[in-house]
C-alpha positions in Angstrom: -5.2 -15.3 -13.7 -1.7 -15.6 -12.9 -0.1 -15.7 -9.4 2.5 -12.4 -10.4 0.5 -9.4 -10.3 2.4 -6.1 -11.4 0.7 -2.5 -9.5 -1.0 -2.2 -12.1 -2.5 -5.2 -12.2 -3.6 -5.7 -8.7 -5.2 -1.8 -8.6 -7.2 -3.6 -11.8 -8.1 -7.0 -10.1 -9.0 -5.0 -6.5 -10.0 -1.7 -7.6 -7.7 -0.1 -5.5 -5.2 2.6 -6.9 -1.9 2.4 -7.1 -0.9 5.3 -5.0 -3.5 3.4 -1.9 -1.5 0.1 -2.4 1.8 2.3 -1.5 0.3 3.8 1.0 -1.1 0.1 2.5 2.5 -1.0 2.4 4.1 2.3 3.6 1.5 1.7 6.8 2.4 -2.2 7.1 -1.0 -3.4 6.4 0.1 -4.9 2.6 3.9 -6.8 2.9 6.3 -5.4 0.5 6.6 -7.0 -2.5 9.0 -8.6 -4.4 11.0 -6.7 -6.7 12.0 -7.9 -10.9 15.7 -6.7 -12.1 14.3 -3.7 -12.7 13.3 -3.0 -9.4 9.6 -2.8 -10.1 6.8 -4.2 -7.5 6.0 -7.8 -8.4 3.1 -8.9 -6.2 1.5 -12.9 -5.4 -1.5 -14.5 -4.6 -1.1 -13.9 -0.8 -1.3 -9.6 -1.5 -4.2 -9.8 -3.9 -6.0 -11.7 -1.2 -4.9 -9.4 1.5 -5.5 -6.1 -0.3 -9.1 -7.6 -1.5 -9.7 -8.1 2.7 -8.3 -4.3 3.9 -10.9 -3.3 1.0 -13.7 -5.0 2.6 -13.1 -3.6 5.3 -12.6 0.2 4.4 -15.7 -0.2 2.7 -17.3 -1.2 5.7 -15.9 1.9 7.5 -13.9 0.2 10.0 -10.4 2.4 11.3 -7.2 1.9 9.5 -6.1 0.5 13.4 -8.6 -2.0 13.2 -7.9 -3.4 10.4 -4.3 -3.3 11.5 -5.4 -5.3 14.5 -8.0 -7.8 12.4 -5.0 -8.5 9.9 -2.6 -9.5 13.0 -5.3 -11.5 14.9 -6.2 -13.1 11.0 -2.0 -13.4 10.8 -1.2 -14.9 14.2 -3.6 -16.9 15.8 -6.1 -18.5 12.9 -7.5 -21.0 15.4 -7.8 -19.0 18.5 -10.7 -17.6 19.9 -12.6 -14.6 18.0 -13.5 -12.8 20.5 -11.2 -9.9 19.6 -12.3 -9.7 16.0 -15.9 -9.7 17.7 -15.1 -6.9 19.7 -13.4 -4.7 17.2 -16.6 -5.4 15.3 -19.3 -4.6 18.2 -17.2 -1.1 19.0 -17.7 -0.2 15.1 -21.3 -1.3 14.7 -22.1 1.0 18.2 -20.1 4.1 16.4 -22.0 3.7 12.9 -25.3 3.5 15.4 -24.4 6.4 16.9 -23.5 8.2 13.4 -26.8 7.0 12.4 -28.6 8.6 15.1 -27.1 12.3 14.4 -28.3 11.8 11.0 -31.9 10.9 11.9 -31.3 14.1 14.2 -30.3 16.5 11.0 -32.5 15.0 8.8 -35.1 16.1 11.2 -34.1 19.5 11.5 -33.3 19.8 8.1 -37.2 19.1 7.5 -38.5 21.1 9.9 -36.2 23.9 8.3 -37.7 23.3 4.8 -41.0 23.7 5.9 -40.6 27.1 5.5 -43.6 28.7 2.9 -43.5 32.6 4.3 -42.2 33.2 0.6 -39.9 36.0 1.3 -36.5 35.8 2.8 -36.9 38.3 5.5 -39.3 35.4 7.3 -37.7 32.4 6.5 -37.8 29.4 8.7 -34.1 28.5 7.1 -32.1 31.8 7.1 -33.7 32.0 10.3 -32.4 28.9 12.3 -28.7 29.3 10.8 -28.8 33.4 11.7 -30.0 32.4 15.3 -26.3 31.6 17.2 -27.6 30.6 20.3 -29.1 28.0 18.4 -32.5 29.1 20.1 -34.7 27.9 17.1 -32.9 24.6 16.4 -34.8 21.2 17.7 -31.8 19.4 17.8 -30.7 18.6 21.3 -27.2 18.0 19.7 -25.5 21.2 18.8 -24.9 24.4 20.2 -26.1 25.3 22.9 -29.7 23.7 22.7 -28.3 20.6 24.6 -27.6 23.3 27.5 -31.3 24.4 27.9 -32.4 20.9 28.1 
């Protein structure tokens, strides 16, 4: 493969789409390319790499700002300490564990909704739960005002 990449070419070799790739270097996280005569995008090595890296890390969920922040800490100081990069990367593990516990939360209420087999609508375990706004019937400590009562 060969080290000039048009847009088009490095949305093919990253999967990322044109438009993103503007937006990465309209938010400073992708330099600007170069530019041909005719004024279009000409892109090296060095952006392929970078672009494959931001992502990485989207897919992983982290914050647009901490990738800003891994990118400057991968940019300035390669041989320091990474104890920064560790941290941004314990704050984002606690966030999806937290995330992950909400789910495990609605999933549960979401079963013991289900379980509904009255057969008619006027007794239903699911119409009921979502018509009650005090969130009386809900087992989810979480929401409304069940976190209140407890």
């Amino acid at each position: 493969m060969s080290d000039a990449f048009s847009i088009g070419d490095l949305s093919r070799a990253t999967g990322v789409k044109a438009t993103t790739i503007r937006f990465y270097e309209a938010a400073g996280l992708l330099p600007l390319p170069g530019r041909t005569e005719g004024g279009h995008r000409v892109y090296a090595r060095a952006h392929l790499d970078r672009l494959g890296f931001i992502r990485h890390a989207r897919e992983l969920g982290f914050a647009m700002e901490d990738i800003r922040e891994l990118l400057r800490l991968a940019d300035a100081a390669p041989g320091a300490p990474c104890e920064g990069a560790d941290a941004i990367a314990r704050r984002h593990l606690a966030g999806v564990r937290e995330r992950l516990a909400r789910l495990r939360s609605l999933e549960a209420e979401l079963e013991r909704m289900a379980a509904c087999h009255n057969g008619r609508v006027a007794g239903c375990r699911v119409i009921e739960v979502l018509a009650d706004a005090e969130h009386g019937h809900c087992a989810d400590p979480t929401h409304g005002g069940a976190s209140e009562r407890s």
